[in-house]
Biopython code that builds the backbone (N, CA, C, O; Angstrom):
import numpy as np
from Bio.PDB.StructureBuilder import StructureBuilder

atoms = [
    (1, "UNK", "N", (23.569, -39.525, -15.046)),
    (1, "UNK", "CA", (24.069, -38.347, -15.723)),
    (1, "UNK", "C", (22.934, -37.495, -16.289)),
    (1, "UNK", "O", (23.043, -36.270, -16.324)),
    (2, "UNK", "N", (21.766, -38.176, -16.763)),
    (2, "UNK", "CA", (20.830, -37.480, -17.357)),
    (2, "UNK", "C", (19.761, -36.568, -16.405)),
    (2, "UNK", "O", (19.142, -35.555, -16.731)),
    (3, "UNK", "N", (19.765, -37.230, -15.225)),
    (3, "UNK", "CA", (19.437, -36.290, -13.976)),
    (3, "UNK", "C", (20.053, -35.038, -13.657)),
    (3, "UNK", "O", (19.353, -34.028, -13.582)),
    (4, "UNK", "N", (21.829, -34.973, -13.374)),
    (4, "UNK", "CA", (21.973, -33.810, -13.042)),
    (4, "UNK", "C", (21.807, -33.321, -14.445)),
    (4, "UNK", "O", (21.439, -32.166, -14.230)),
    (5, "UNK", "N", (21.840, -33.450, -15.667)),
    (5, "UNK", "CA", (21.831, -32.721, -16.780)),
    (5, "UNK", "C", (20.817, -31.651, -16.787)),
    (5, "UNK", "O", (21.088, -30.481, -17.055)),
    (6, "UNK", "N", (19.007, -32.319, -16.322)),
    (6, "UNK", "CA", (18.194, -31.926, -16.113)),
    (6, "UNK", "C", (17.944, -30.951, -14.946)),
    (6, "UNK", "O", (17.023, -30.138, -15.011)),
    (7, "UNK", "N", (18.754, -31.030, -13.889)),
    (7, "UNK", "CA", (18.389, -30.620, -12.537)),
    (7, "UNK", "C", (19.318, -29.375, -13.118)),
    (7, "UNK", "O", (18.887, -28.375, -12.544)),
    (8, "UNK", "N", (20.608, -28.915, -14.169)),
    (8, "UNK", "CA", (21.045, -27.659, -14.351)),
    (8, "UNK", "C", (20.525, -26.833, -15.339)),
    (8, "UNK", "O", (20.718, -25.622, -15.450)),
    (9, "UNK", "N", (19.756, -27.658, -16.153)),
    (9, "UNK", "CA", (18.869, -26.815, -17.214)),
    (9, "UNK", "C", (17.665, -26.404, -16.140)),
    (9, "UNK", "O", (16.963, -25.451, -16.477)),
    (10, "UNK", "N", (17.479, -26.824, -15.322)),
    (10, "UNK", "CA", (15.510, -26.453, -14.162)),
    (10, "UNK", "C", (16.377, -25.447, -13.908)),
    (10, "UNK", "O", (16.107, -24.465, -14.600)),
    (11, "UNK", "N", (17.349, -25.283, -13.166)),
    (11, "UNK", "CA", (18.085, -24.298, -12.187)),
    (11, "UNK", "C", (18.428, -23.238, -13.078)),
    (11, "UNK", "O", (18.493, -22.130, -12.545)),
    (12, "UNK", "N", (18.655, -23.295, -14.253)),
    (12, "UNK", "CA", (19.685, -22.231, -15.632)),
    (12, "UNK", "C", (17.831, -21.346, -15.595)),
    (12, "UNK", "O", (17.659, -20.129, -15.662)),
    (13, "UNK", "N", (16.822, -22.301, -15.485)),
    (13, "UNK", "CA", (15.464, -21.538, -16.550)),
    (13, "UNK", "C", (15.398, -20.883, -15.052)),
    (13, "UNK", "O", (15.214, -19.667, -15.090)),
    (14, "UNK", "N", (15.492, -21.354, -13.950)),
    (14, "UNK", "CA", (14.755, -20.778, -12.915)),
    (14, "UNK", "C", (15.640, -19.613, -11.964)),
    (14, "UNK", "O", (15.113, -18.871, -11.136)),
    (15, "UNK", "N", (16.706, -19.641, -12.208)),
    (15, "UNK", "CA", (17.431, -18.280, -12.865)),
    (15, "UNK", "C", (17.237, -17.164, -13.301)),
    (15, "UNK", "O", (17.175, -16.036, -12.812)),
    (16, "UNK", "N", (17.118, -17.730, -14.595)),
    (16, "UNK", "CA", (16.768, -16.637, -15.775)),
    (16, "UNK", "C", (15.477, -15.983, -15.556)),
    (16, "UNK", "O", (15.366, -14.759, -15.628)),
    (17, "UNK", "N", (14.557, -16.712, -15.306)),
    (17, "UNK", "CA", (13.492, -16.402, -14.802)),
    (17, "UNK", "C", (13.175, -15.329, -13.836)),
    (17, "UNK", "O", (12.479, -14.340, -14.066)),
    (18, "UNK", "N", (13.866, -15.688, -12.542)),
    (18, "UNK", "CA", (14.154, -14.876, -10.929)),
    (18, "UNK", "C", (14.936, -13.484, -11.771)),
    (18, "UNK", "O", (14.394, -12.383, -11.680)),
    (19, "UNK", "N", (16.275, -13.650, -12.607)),
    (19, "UNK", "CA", (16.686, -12.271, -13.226)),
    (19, "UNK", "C", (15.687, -11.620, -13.991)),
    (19, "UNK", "O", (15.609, -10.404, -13.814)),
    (20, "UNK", "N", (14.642, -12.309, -15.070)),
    (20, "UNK", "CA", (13.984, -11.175, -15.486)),
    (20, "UNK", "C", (13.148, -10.135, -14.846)),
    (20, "UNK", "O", (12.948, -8.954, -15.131)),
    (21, "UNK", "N", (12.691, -10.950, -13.843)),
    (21, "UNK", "CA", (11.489, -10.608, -12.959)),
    (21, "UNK", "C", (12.011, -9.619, -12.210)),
    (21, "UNK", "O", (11.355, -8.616, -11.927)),
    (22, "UNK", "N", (13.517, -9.854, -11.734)),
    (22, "UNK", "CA", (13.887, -8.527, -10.790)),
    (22, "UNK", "C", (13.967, -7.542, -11.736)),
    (22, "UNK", "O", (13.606, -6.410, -11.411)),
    (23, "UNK", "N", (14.393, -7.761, -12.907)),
    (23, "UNK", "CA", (14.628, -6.196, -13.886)),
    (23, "UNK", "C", (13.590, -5.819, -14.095)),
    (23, "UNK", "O", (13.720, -4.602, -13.962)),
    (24, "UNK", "N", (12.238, -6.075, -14.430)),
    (24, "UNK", "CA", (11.075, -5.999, -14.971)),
    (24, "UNK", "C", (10.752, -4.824, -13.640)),
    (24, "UNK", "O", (10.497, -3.628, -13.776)),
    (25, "UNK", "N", (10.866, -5.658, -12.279)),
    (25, "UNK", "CA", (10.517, -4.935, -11.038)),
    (25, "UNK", "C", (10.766, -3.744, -10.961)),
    (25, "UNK", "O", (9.846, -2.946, -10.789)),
    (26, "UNK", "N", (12.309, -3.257, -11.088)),
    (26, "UNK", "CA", (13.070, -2.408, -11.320)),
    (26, "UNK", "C", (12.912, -1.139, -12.060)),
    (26, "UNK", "O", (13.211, -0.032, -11.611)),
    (27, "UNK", "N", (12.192, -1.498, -13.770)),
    (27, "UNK", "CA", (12.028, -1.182, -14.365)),
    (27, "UNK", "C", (10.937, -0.105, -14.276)),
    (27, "UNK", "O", (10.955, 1.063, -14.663)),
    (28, "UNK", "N", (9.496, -1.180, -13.346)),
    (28, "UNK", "CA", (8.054, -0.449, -13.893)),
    (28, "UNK", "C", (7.630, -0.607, -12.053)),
    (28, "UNK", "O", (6.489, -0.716, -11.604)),
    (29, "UNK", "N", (9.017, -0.574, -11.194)),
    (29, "UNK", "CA", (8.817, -0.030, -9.712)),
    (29, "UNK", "C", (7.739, 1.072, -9.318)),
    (29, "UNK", "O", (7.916, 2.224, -9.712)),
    (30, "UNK", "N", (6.950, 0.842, -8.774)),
    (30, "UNK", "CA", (6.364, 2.308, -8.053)),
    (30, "UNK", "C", (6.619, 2.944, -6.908)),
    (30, "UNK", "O", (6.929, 2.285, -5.916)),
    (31, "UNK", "N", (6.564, 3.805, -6.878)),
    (31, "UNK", "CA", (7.045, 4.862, -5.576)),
    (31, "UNK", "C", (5.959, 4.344, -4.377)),
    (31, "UNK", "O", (4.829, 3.919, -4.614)),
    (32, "UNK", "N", (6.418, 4.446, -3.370)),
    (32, "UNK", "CA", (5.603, 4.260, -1.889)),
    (32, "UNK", "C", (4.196, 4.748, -2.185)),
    (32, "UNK", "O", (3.176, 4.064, -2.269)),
    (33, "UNK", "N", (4.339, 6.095, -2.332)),
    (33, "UNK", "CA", (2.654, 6.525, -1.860)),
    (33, "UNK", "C", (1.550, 6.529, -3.521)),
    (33, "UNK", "O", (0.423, 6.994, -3.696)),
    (34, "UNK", "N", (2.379, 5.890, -4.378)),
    (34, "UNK", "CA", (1.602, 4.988, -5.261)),
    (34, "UNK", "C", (1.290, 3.189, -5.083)),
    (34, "UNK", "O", (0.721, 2.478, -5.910)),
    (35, "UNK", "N", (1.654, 2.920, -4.230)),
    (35, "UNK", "CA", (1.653, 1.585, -3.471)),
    (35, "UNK", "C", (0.228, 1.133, -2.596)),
    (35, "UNK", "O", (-0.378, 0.093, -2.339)),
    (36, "UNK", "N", (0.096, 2.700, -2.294)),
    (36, "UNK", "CA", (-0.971, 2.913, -1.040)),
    (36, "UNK", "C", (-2.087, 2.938, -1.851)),
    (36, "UNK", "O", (-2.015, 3.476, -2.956)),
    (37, "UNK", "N", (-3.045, 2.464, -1.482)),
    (37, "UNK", "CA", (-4.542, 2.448, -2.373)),
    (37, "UNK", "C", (-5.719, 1.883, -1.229)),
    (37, "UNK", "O", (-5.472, 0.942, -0.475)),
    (38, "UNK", "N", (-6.786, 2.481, -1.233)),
    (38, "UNK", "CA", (-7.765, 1.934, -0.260)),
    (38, "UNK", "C", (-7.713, 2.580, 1.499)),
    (38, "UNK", "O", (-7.187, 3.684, 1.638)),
    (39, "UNK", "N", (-8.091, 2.088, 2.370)),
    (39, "UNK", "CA", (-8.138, 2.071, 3.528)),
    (39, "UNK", "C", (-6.956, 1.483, 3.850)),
    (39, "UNK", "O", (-6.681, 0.336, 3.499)),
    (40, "UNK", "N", (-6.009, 2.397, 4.691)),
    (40, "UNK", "CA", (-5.193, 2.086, 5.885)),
    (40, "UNK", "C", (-5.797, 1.900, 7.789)),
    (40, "UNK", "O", (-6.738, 2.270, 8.490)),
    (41, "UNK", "N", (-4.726, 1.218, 7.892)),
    (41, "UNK", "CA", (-5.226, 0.549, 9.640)),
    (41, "UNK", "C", (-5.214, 1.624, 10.692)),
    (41, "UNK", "O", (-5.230, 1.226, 11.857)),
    (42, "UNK", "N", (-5.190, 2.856, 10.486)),
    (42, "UNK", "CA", (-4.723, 3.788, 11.084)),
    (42, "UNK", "C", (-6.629, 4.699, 11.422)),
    (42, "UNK", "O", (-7.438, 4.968, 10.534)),
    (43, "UNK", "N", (-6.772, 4.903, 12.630)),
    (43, "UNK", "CA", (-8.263, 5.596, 12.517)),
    (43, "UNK", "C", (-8.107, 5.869, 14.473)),
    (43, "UNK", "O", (-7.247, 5.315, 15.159)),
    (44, "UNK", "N", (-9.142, 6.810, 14.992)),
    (44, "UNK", "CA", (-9.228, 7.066, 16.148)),
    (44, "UNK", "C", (-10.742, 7.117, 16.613)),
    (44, "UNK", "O", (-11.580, 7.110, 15.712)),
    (45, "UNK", "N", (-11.094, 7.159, 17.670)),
    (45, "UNK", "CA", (-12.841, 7.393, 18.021)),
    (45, "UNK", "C", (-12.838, 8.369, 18.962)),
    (45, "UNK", "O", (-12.311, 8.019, 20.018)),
    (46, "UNK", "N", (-13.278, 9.550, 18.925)),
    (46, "UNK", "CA", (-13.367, 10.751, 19.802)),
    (46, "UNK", "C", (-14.268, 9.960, 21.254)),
    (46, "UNK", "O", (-14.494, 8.758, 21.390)),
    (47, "UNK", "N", (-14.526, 10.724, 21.894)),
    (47, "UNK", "CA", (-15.288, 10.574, 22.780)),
    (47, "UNK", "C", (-17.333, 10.711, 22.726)),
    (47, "UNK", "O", (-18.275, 10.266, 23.383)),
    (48, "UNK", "N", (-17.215, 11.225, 22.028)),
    (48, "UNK", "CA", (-18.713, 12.015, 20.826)),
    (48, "UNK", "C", (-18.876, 10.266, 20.009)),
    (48, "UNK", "O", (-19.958, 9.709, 19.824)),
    (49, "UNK", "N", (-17.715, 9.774, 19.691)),
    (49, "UNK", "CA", (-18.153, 8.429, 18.482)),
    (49, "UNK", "C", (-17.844, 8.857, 17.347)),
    (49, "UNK", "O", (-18.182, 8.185, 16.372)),
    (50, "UNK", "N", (-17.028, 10.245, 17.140)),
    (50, "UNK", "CA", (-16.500, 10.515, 15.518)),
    (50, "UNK", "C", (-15.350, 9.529, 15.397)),
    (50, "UNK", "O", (-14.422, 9.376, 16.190)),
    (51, "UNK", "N", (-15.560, 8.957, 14.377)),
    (51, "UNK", "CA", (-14.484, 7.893, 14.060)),
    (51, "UNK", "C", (-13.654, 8.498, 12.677)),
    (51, "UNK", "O", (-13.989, 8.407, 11.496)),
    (52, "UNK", "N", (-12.651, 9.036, 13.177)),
    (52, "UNK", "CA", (-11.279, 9.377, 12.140)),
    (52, "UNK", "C", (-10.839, 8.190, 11.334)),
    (52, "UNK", "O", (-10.729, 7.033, 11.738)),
    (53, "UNK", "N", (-10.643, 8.583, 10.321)),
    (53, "UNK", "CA", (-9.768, 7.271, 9.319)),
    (53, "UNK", "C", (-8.968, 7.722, 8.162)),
    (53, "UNK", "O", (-9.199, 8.820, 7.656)),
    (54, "UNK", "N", (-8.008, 6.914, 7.695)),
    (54, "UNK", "CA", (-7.254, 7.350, 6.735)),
    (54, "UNK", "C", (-7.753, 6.623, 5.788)),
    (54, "UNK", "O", (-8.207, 5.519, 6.087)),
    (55, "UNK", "N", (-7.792, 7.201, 4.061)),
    (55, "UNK", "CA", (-8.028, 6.457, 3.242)),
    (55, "UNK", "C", (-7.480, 6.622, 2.182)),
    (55, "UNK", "O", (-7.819, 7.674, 1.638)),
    (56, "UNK", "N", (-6.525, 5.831, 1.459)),
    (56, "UNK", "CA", (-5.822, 6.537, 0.047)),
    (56, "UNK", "C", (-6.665, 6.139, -0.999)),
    (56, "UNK", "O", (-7.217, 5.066, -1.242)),
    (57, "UNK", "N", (-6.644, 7.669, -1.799)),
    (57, "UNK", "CA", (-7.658, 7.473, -3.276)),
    (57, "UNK", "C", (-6.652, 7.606, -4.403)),
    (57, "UNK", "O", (-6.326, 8.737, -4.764)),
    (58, "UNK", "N", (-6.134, 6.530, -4.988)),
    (58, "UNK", "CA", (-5.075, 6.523, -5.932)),
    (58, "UNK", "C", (-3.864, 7.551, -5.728)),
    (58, "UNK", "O", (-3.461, 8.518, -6.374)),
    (59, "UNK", "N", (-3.319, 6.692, -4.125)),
    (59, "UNK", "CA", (-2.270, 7.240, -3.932)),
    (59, "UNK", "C", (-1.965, 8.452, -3.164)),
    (59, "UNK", "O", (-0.982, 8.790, -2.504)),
    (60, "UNK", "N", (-3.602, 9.269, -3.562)),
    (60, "UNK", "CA", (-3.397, 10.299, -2.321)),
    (60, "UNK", "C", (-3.941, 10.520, -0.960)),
    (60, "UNK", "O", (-5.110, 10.143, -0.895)),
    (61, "UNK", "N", (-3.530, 10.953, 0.028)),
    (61, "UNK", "CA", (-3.575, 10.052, 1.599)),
    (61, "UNK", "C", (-4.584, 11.160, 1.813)),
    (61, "UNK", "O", (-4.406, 12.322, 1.449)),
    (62, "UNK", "N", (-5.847, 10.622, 2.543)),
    (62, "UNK", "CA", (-6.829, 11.722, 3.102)),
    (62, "UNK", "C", (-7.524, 10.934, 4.265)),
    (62, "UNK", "O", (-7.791, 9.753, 4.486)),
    (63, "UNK", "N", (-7.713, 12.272, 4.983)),
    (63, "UNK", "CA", (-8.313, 11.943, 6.437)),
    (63, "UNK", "C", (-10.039, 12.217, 6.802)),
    (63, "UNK", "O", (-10.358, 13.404, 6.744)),
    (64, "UNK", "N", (-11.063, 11.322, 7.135)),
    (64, "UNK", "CA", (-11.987, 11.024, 6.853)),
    (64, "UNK", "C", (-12.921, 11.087, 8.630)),
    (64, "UNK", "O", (-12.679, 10.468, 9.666)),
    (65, "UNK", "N", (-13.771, 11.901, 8.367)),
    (65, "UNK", "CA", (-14.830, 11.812, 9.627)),
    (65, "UNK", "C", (-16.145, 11.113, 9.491)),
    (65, "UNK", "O", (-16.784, 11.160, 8.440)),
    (66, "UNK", "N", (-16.519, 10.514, 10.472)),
    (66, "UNK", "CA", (-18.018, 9.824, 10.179)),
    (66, "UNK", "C", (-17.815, 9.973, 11.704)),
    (66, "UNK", "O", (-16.851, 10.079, 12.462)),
    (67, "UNK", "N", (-19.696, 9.918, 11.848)),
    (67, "UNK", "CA", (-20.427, 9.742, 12.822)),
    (67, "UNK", "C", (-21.938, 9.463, 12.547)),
    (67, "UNK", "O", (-22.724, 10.385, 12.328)),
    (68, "UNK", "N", (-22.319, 8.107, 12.567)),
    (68, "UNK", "CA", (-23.621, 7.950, 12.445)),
    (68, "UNK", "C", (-24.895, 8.599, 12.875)),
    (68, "UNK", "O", (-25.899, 8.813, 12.197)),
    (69, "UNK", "N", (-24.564, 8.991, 14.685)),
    (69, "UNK", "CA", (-25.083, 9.896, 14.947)),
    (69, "UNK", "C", (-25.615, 11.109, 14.793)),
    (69, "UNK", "O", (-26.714, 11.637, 14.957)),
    (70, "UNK", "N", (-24.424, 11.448, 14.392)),
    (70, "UNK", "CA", (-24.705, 12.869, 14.334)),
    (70, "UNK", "C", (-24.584, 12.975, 12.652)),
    (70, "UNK", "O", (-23.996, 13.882, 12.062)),
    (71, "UNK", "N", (-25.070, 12.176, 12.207)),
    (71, "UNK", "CA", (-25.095, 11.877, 10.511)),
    (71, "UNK", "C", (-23.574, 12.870, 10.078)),
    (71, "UNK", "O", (-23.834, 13.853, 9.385)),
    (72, "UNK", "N", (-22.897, 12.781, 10.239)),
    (72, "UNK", "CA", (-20.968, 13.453, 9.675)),
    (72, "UNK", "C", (-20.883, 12.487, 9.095)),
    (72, "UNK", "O", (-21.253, 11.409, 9.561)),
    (73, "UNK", "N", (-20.295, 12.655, 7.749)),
    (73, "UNK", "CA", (-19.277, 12.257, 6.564)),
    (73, "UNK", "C", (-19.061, 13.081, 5.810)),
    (73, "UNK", "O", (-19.676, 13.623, 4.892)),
    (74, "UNK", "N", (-17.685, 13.192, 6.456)),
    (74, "UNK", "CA", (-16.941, 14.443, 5.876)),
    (74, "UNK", "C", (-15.300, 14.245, 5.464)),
    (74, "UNK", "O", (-14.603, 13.828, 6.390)),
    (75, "UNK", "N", (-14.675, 14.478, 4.285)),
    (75, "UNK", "CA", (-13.307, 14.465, 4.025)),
    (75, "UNK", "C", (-12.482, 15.680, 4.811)),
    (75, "UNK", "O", (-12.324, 16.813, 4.357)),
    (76, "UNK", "N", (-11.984, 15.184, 6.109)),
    (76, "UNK", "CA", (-11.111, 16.511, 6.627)),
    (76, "UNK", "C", (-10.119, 17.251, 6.310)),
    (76, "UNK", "O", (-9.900, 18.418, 6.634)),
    (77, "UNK", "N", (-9.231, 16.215, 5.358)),
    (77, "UNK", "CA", (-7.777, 16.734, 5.404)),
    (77, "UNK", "C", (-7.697, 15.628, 3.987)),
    (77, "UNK", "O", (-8.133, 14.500, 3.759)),
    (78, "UNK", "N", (-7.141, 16.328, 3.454)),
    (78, "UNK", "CA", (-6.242, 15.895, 1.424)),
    (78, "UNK", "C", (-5.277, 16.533, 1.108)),
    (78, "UNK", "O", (-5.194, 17.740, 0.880)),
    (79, "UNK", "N", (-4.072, 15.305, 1.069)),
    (79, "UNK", "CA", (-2.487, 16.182, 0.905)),
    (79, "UNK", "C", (-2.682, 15.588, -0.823)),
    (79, "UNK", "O", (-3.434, 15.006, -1.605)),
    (80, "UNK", "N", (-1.333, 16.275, -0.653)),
    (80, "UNK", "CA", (-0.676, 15.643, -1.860)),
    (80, "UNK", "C", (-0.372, 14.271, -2.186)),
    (80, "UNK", "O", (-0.148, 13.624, -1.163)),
    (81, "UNK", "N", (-0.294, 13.671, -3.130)),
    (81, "UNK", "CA", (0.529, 12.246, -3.580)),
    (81, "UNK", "C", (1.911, 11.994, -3.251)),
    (81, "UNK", "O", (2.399, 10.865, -3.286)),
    (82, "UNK", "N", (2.587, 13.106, -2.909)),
    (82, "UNK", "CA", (4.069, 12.461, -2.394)),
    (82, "UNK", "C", (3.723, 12.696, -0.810)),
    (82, "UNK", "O", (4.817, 12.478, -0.290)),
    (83, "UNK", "N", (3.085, 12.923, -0.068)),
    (83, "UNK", "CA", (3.032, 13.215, 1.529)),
    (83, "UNK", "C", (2.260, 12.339, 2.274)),
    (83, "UNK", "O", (1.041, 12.488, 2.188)),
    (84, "UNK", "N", (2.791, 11.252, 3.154)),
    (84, "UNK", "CA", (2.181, 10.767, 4.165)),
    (84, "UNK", "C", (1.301, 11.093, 5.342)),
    (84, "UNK", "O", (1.705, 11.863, 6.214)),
    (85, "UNK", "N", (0.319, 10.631, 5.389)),
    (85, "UNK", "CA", (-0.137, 10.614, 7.142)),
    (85, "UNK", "C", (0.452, 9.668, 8.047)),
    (85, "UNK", "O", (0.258, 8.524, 7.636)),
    (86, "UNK", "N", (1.051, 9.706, 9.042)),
    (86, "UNK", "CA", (1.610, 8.878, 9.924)),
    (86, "UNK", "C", (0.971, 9.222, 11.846)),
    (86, "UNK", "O", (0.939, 10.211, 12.579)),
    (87, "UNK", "N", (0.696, 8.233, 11.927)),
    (87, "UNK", "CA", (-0.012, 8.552, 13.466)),
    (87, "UNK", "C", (0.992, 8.160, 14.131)),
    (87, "UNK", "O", (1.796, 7.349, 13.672)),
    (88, "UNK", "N", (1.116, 8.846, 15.680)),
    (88, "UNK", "CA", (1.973, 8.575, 16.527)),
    (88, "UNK", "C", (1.078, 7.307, 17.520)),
    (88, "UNK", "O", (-0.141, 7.321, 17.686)),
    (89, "UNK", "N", (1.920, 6.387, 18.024)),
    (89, "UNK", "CA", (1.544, 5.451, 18.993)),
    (89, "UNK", "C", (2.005, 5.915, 20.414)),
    (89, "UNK", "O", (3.167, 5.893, 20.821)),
    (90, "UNK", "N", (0.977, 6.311, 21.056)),
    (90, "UNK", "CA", (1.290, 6.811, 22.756)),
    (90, "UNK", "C", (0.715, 6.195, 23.774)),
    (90, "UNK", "O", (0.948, 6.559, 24.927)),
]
sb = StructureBuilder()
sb.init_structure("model")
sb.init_model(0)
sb.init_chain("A")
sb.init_seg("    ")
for serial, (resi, resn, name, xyz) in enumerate(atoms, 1):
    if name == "N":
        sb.init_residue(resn, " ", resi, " ")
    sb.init_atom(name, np.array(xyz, "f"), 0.0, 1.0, " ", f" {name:<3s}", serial, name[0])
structure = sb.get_structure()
């Protein structure tokens, strides 16, 4: 008896627990393109060796040129914080 007693108080805390955590989630949720931070997998290589890349800087999505060669590092393109870059796969 003192087993299941124990095994419904673990289950009652681990519960309560799983509910706070979803409200908490809920609560202090962030939007998608505050989610985004750093380098995304998304980039292309011209034929020249300019290598395109996406990079979010707290959230806001910008598109990035380098070429060692030809010494380029350059920020091409900076949207806004609510607007995605999305590449097509062809």
């Amino acid at each position: 008896m003192k087993r299941r007693k124990w095994l419904w108080i673990f289950v009652t805390i681990v519960l309560i627990i799983t509910f706070a955590l979803i409200v908490i989630g809920s609560l202090f949720g962030k939007e998608e393109n505050e989610k985004q931070n750093g380098w995304s997998s998304d980039f292309d290589v011209s034929k020249q060796g300019t290598i395109a890349y996406v990079n979010y800087l707290k959230g806001k999505p910008e598109i990035h040129l380098y070429n060692p060669e030809q010494l380029l590092k350059m920020n091409a393109l900076e949207l806004k914080n609510d607007q995605f870059i999305e590449f097509l796969n062809i």
